[in-house]
BAMI-59603 format. One line per 10 residues: their letters; for each residue x, y negated, z of N, C-alpha, C, CB. Coordinates in pm, 1 decimal. Glycine has a CB too. Layout:
% residues N
A> X Y Z X Y Z X Y Z X Y Z; ... .
% end
This chain:
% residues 205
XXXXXXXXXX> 12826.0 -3371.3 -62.4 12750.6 -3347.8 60.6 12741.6 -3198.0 87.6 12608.8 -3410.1 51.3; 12775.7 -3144.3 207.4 12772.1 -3038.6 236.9 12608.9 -2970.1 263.2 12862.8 -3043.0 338.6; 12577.2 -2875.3 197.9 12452.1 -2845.4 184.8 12441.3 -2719.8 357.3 12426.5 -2769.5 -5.7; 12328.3 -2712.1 428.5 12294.6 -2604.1 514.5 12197.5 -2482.6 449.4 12226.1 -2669.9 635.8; 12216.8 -2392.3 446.4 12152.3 -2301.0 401.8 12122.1 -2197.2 536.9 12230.8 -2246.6 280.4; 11976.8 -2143.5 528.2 11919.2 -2070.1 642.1 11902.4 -1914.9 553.1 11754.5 -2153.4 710.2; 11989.5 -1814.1 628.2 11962.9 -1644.1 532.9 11934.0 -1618.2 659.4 12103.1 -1526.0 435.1; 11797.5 -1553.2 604.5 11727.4 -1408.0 701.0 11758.7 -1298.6 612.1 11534.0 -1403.4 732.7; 11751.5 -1176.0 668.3 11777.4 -1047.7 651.1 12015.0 -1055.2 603.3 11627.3 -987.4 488.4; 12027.0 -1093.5 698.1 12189.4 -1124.9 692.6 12242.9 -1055.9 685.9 12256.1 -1175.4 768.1 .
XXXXXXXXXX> 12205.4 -937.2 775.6 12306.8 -797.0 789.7 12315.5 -717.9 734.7 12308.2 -726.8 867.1; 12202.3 -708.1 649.1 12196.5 -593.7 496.8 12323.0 -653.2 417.7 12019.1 -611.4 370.7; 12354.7 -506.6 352.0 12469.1 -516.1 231.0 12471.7 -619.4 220.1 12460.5 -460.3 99.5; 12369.9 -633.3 141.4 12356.6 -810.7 30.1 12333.2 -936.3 108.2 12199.5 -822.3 -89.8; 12347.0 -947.9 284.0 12280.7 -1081.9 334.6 12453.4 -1058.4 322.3 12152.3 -1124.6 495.9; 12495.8 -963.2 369.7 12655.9 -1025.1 421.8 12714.4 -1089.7 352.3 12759.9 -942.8 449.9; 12729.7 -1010.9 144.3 12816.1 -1046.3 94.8 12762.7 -1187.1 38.9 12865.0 -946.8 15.1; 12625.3 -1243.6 72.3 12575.8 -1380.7 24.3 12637.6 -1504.4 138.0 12388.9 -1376.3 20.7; 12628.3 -1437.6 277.6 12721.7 -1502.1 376.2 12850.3 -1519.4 313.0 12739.1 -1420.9 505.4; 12898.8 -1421.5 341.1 13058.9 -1440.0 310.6 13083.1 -1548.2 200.9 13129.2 -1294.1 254.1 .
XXXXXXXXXX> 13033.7 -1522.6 28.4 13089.2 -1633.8 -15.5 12997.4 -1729.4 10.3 13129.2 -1630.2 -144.8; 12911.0 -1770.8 44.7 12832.0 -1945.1 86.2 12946.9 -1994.4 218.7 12602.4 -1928.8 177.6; 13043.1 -1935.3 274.8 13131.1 -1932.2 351.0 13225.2 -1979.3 259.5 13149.4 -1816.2 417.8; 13294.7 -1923.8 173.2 13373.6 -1933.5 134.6 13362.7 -2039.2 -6.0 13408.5 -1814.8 139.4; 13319.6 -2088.5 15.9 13268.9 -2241.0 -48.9 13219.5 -2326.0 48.4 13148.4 -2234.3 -157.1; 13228.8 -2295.2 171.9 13228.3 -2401.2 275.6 13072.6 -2472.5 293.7 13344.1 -2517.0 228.7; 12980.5 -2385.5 301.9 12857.1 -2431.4 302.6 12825.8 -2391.5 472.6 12758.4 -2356.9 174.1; 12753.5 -2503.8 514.1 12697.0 -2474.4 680.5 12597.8 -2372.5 644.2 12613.5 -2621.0 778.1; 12607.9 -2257.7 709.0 12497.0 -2145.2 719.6 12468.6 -2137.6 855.1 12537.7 -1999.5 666.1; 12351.5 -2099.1 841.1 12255.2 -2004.1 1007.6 12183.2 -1875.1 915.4 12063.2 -2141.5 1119.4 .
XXXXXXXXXX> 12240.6 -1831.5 1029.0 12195.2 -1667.5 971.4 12122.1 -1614.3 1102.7 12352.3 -1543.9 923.5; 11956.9 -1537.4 1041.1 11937.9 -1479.2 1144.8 11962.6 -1355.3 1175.5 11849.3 -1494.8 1165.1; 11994.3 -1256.9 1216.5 12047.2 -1115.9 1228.1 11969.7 -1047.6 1334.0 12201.4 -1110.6 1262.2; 11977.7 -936.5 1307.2 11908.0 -826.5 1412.9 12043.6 -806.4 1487.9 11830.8 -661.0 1337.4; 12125.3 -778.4 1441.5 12224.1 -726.3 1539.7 12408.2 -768.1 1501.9 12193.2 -547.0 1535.9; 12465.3 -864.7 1583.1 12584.0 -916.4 1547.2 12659.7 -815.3 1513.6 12641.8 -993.0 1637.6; 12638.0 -689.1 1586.0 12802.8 -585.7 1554.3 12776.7 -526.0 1421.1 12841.3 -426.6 1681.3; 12647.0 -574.8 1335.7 12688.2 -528.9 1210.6 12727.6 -637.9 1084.3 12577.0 -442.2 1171.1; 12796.0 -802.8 1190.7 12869.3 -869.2 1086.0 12998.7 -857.3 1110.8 12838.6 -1002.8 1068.3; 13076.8 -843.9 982.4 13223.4 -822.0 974.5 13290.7 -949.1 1056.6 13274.8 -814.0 808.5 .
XXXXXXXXXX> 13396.0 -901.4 1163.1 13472.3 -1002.1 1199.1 13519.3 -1148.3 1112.3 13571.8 -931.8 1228.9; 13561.9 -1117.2 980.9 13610.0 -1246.9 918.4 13467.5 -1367.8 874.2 13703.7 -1190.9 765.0; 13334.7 -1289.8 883.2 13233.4 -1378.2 907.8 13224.0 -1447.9 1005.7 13140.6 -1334.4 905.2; 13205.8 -1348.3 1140.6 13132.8 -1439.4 1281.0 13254.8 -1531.1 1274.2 13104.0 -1344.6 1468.3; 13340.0 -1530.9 1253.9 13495.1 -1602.8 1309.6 13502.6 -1745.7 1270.5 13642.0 -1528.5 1236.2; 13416.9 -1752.2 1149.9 13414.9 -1882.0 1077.8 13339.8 -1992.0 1166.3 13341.1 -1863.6 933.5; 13411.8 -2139.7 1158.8 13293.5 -2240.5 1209.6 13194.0 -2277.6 1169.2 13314.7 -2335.0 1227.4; 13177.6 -2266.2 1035.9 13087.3 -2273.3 946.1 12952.9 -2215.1 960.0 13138.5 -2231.1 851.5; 12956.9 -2098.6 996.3 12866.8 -1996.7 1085.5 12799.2 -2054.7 1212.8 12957.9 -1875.8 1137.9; 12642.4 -2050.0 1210.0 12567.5 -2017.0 1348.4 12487.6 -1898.8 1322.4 12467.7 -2138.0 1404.9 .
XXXXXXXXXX> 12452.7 -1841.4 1450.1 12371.6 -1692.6 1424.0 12292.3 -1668.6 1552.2 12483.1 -1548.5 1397.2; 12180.2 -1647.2 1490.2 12036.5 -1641.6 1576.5 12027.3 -1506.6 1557.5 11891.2 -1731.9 1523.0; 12057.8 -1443.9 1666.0 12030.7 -1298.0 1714.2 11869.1 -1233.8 1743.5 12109.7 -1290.7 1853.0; 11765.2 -1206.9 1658.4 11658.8 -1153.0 1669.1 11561.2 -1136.0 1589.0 11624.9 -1187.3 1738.5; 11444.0 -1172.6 1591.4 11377.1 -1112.6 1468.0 11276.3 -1203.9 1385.6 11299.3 -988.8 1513.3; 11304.5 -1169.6 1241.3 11196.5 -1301.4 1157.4 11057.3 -1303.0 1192.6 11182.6 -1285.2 984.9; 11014.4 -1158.6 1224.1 10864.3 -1146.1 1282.6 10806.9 -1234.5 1397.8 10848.5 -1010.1 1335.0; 10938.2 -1309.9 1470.3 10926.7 -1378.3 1599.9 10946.7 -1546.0 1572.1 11047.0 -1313.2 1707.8; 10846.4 -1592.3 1620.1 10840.6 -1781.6 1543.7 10916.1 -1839.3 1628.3 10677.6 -1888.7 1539.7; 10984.4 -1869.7 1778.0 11089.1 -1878.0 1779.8 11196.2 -1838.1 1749.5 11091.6 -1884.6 1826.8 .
XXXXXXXXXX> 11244.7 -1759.3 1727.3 11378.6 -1676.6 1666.9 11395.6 -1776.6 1519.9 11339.3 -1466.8 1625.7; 11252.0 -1795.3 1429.8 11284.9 -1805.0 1301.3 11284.7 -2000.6 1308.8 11156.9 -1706.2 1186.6; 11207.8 -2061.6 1449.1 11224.8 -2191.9 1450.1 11366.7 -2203.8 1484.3 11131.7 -2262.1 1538.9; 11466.3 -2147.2 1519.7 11549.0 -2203.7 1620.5 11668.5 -2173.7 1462.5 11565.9 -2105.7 1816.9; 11597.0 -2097.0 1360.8 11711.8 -2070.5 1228.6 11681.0 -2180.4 1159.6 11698.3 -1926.2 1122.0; 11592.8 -2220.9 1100.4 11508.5 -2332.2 1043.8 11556.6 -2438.2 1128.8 11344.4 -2312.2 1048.8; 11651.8 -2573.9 1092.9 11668.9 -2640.9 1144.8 11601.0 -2796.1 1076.6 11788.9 -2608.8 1169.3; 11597.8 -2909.1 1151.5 11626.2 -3037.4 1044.9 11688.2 -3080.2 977.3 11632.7 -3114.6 1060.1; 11805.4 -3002.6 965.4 11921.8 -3021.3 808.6 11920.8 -2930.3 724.5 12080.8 -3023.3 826.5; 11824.2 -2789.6 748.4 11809.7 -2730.2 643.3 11787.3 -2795.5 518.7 11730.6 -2657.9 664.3 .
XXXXXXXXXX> 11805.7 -2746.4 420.2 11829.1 -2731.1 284.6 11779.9 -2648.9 194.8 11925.8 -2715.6 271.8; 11813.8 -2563.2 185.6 11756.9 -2441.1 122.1 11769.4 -2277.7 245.9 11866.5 -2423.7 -43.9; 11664.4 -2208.3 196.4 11636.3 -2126.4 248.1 11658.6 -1971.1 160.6 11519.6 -2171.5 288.7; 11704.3 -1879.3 204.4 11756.6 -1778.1 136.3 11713.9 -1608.8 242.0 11938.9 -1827.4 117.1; 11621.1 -1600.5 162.1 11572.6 -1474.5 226.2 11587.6 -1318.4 144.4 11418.5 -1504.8 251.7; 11606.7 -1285.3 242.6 11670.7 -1123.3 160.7 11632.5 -1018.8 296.7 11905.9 -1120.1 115.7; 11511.0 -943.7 299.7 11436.4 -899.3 355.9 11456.8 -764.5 308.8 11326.8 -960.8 349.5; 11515.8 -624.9 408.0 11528.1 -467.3 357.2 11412.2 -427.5 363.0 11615.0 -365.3 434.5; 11367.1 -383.1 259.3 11247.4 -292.1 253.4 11275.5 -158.5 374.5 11233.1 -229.2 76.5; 11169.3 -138.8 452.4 11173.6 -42.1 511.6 11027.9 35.7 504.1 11223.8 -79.3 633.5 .
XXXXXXXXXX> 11013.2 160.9 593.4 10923.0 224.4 589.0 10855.1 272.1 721.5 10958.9 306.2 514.9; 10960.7 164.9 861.7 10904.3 182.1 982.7 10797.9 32.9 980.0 11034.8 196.5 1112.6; 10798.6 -28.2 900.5 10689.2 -133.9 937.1 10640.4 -214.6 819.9 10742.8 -235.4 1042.8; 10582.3 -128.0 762.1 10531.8 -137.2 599.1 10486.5 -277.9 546.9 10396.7 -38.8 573.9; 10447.5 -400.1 653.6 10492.1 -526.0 649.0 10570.5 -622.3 669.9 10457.2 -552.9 667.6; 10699.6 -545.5 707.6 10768.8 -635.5 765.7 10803.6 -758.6 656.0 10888.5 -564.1 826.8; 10808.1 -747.6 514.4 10870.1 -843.0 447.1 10760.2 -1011.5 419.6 10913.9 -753.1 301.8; 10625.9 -940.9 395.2 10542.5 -980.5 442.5 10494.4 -1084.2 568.2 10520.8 -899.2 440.7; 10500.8 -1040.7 650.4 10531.9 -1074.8 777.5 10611.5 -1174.5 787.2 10578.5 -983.0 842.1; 10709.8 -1136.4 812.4 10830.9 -1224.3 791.5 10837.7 -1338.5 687.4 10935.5 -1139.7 758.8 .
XXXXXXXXXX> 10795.6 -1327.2 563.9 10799.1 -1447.1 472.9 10682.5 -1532.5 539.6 10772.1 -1408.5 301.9; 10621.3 -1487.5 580.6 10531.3 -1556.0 612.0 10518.9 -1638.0 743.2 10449.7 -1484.0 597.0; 10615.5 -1591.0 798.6 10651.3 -1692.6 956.3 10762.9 -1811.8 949.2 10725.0 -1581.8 1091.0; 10857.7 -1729.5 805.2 10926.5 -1825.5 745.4 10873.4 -1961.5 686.6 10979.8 -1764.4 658.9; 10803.0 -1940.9 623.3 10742.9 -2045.7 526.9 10634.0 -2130.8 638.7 10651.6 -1958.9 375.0; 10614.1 -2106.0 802.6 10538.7 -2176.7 872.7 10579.3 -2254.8 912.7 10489.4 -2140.4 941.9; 10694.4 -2204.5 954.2 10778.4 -2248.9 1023.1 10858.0 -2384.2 956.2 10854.7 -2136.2 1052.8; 10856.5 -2363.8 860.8 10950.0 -2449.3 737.5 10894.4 -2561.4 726.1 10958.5 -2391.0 584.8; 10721.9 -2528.8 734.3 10628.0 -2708.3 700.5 10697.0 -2777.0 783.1 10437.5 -2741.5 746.3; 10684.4 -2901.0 765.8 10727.9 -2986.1 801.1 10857.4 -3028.2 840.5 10671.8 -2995.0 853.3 .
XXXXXXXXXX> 10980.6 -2937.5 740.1 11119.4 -2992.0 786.5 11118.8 -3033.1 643.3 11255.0 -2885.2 856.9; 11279.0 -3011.4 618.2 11330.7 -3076.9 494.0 11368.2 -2956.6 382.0 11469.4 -3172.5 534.5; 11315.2 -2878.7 427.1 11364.5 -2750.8 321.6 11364.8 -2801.0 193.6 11266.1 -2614.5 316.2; 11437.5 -2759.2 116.1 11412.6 -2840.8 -65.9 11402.6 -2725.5 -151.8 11566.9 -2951.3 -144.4; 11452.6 -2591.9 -98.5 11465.5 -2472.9 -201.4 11411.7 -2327.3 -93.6 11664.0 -2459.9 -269.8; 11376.7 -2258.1 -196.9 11322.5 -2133.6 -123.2 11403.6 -2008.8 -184.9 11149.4 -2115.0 -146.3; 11473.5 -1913.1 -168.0 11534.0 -1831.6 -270.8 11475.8 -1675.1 -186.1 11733.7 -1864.8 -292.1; 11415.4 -1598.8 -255.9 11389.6 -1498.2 -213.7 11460.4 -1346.5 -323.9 11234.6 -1522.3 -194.3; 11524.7 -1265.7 -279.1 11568.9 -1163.5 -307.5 11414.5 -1030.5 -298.9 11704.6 -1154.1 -202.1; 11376.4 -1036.2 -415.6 11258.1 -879.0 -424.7 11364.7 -789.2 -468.7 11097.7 -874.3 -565.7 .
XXXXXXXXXX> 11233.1 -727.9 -546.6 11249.8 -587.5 -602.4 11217.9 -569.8 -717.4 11188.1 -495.8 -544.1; 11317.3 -460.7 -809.4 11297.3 -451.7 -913.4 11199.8 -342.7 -954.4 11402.6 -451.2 -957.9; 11103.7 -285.7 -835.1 10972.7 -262.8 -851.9 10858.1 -318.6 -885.1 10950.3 -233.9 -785.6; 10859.3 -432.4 -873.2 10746.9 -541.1 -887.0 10737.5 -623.0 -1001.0 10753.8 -632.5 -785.6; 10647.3 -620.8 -1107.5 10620.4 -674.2 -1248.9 10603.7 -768.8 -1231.2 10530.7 -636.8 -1329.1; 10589.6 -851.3 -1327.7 10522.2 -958.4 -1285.2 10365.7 -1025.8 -1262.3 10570.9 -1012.6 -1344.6; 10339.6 -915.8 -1287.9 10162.5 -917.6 -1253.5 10146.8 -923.8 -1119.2 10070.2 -779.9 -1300.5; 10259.6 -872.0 -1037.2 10258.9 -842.0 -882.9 10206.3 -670.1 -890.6 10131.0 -965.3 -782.5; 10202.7 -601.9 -936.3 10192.3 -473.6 -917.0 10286.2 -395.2 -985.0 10076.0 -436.8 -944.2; 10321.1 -263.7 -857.6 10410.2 -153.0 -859.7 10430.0 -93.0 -980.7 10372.8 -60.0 -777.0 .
XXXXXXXXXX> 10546.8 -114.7 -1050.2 10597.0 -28.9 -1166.5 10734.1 60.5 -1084.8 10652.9 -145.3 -1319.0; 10813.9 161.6 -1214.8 10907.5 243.4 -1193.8 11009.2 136.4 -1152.6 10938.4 337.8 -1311.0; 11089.8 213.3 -1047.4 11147.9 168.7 -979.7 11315.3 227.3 -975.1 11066.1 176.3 -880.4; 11452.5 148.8 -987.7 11581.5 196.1 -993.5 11562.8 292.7 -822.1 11715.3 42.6 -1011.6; 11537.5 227.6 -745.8 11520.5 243.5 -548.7 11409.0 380.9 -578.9 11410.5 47.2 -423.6; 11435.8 469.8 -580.8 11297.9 592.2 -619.6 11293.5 616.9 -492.2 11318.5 751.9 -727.4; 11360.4 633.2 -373.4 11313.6 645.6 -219.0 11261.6 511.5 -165.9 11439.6 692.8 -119.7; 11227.6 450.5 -253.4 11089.4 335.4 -164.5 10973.7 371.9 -148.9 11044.0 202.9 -229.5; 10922.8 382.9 -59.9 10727.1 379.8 -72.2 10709.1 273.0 -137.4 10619.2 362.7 77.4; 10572.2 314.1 -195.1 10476.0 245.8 -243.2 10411.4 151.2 -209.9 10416.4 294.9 -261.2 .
XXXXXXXXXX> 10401.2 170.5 -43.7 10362.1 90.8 55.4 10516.0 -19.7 61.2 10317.7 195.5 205.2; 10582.9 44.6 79.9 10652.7 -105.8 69.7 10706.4 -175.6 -61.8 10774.5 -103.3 153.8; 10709.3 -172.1 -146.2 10647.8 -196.6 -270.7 10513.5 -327.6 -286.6 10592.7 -47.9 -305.0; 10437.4 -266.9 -239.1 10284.3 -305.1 -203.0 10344.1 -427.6 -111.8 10170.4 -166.6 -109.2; 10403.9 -395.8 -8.8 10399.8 -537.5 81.0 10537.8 -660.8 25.4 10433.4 -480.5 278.9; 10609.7 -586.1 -109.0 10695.5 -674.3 -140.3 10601.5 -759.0 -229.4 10825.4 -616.7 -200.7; 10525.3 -701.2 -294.8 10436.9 -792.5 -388.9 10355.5 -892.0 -334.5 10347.1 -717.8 -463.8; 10322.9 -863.8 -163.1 10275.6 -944.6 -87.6 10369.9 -1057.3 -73.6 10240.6 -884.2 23.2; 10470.1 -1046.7 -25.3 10556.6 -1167.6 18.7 10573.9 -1227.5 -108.3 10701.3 -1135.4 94.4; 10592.2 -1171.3 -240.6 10589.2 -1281.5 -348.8 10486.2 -1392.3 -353.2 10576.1 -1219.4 -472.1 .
XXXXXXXXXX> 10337.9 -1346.2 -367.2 10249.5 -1400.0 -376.5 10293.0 -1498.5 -292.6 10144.2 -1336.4 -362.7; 10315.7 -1499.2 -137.1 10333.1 -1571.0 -74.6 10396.0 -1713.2 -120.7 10380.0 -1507.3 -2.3; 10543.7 -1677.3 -131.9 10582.5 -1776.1 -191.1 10571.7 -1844.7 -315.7 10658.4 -1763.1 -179.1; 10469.6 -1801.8 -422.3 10450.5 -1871.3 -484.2 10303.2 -1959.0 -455.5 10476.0 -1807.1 -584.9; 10239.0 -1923.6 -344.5 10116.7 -1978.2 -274.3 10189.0 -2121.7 -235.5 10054.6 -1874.4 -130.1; 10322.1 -2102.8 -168.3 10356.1 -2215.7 -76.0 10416.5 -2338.8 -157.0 10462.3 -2164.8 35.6; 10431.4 -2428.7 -102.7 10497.5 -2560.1 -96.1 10608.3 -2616.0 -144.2 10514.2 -2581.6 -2.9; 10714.7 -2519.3 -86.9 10856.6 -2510.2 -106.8 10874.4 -2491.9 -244.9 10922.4 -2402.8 -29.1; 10978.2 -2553.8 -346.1 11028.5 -2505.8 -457.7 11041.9 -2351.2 -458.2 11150.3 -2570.6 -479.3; 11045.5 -2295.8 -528.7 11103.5 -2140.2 -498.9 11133.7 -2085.3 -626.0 10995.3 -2033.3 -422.1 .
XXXXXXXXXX> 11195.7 -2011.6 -635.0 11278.1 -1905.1 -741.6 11243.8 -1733.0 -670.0 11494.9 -1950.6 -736.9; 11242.5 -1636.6 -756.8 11190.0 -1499.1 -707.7 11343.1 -1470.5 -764.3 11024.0 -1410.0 -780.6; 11403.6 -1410.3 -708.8 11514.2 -1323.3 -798.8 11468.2 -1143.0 -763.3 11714.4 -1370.1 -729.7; 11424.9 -1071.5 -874.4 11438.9 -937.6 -919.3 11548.3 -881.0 -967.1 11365.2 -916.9 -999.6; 11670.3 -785.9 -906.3 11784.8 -762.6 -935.7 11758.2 -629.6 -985.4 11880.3 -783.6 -833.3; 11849.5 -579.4 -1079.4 11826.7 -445.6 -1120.4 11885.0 -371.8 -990.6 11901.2 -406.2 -1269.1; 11968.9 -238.1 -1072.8 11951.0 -161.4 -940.9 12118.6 -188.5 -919.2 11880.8 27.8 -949.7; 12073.5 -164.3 -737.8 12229.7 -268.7 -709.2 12353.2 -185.2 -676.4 12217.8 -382.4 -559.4; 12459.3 -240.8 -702.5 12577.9 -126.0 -666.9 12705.9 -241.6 -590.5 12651.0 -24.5 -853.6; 12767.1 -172.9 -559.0 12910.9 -215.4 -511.3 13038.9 -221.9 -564.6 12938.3 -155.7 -429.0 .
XXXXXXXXXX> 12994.8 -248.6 -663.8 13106.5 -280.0 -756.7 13181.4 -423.7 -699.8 13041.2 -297.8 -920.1; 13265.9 -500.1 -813.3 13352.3 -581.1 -741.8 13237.3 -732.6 -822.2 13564.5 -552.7 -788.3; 13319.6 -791.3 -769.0 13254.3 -991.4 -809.9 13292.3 -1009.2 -924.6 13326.1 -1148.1 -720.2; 13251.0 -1025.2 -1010.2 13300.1 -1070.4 -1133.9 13229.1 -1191.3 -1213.9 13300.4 -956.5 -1214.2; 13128.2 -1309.0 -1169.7 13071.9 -1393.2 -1201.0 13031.3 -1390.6 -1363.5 13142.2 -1488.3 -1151.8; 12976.4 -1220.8 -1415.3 12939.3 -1249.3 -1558.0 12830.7 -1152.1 -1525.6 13052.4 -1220.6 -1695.6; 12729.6 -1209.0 -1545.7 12583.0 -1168.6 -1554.2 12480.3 -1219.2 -1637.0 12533.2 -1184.0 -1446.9; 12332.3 -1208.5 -1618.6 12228.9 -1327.8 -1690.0 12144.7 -1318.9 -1595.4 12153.5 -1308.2 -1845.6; 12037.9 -1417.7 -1608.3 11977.3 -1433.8 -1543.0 11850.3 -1465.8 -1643.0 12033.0 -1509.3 -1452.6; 11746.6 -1360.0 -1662.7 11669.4 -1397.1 -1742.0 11513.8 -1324.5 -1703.6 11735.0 -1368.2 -1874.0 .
XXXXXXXXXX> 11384.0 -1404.5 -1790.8 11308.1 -1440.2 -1715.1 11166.8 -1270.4 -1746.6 11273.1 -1628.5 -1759.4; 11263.4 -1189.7 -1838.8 11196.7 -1098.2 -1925.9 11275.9 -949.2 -1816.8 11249.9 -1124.5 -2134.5; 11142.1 -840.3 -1783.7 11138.1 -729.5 -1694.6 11255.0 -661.7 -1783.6 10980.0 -644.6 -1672.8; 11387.5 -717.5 -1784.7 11488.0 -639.7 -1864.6 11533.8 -542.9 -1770.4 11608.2 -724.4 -1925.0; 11559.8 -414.4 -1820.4 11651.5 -307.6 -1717.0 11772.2 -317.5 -1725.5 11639.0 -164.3 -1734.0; 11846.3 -274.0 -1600.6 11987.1 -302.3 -1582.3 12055.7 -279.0 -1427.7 12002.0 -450.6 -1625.1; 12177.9 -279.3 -1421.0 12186.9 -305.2 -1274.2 12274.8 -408.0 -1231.4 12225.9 -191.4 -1206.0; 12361.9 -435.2 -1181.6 12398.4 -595.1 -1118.1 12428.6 -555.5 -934.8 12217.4 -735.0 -1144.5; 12585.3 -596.4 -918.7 12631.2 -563.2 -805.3 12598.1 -647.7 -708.7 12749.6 -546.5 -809.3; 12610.1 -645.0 -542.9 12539.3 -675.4 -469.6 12647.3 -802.2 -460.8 12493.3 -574.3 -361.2 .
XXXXXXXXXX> 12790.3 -829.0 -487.0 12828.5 -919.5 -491.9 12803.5 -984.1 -632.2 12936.0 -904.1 -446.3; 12782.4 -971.4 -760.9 12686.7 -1069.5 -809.8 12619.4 -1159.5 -810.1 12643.1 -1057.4 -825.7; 12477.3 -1027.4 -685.5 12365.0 -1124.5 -687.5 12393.7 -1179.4 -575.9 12222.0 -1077.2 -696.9; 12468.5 -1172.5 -511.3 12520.2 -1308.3 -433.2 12587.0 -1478.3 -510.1 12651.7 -1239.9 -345.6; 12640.9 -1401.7 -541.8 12701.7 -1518.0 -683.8 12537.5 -1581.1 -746.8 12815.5 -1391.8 -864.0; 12479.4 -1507.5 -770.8 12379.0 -1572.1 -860.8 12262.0 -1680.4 -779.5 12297.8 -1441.2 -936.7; 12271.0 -1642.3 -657.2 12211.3 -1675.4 -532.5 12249.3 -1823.2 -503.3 12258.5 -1576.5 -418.5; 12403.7 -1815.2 -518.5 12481.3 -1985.3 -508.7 12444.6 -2027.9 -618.4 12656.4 -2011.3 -499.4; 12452.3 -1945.1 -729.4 12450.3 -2037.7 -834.7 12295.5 -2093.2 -846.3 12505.1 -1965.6 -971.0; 12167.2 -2054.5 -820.1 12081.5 -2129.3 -769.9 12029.3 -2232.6 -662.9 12044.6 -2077.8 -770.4 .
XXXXXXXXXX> 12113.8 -2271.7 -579.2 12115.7 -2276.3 -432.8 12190.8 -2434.7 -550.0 12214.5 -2127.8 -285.9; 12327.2 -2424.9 -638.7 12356.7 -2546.9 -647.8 12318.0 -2598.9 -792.3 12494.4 -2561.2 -611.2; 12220.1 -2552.6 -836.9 12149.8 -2576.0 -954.6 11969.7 -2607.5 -973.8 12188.2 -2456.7 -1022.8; 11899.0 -2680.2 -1019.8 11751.0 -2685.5 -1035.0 11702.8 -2535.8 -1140.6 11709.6 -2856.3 -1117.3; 11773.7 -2442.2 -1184.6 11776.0 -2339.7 -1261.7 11636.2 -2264.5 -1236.6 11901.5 -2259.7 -1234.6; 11571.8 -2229.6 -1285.6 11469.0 -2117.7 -1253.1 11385.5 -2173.3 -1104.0 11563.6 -1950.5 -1227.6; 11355.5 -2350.2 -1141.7 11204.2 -2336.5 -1042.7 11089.4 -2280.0 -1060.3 11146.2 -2441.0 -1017.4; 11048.8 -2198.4 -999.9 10903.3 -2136.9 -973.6 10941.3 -2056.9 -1106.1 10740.4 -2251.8 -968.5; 11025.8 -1942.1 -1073.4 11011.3 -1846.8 -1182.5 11094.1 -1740.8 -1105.1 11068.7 -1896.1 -1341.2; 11026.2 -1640.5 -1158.1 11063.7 -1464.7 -1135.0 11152.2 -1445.5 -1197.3 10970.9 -1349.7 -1174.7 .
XXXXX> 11270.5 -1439.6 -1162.2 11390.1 -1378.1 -1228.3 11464.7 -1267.9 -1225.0 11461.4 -1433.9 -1217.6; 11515.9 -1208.4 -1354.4 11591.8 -1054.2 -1315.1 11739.2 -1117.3 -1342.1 11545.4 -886.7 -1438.6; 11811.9 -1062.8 -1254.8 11930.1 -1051.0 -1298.8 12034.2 -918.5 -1279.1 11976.4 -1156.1 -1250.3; 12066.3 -936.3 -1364.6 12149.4 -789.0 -1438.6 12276.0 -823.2 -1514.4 12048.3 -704.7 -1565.0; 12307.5 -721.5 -1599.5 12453.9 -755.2 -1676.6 12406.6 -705.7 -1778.2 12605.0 -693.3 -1632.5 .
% end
């Protein structure tokens, strides 16, 4: 059975390269995006692909991504510093929006700032505020408040290196770093596994 998967924050590094291969394993995606001209042609091109042009902060935009064949949900939210809640925010219109469909999985992409106490430790990202930091620990809470199955993935610090499907995935504040095509890889590999319900995970190499 072909699974649908819903990614917000798409157009960052890491939504693309999680698009691309959930693409390339032939999975129905909706992606919501701020702005199409920053997905690579061999994405939009696919049929496999729908794409909701606007913003998670907005409950239509995020109803019209959220469908009745969703499946799992895959959020990967850029920390920024023009709207010190946006991740916040956003998880949180997500997960409203979500009652009452069929969602079965929640996958959220943090930060490897955030302990597991939910408060700010040293950080690989040293140009993050604190404040956003602060509001990533918010959107965790969130999802572990909610409904939905969910998994936290904490990635070390991320690079662009190539795919190489050898990593871990483990449940201890280990340091490390782990490429952005990785934690894409690691992303499917939760998406088609019961692996790490309701647990904070780092993954690294």
């Amino acid at each position: 059975m072909t699974r649908n998967v819903a990614v917000f924050g798409a157009t960052n590094s890491t939504g693309i390269e999680v698009i691309s291969q959930l693409l390339a394993q032939t999975y129905q995606v909706t992606a919501l995006v701020r702005s199409l001209s920053k997905l690579p042609n061999d994405v939009t091109s696919s049929s496999n692909l729908r794409l909701v042009e606007d913003d998670v902060q907005l409950a239509q935009d995020v109803d019209s991504t959220i469908t009745e064949s969703t499946d799992v949900m895959v959020v990967i939210l850029s920390v920024t510093t023009e709207d010190g809640r946006v991740c916040s925010k956003g998880q949180h219109m997500v997960q409203d929006i979500a009652q009452g469909k069929a969602v079965q999985r929640l996958i959220i992409v943090s930060c490897d700032a955030v302990d597991n106490a939910n408060t700010p430790t040293q950080s690989n990202d040293t140009d993050i505020e604190l404040s956003a930091i602060a509001d990533i620990a918010r959107q965790e809470e969130m999802v572990k408040e909610g409904t939905i199955p969910w998994t936290i993935l904490r990635p070390g610090g991320l690079t662009d290196e190539s795919h190489t499907g050898q990593y871990c995935l483990v449940v201890s504040p280990t340091p490390g770093t782990i490429s952005r095509a990785d934690l894409a890889d690691g992303i499917i590999r939760l998406i088609e596994s019961n692996e790490h319900l309701y647990q904070v995970v780092r993954i690294i190499y």
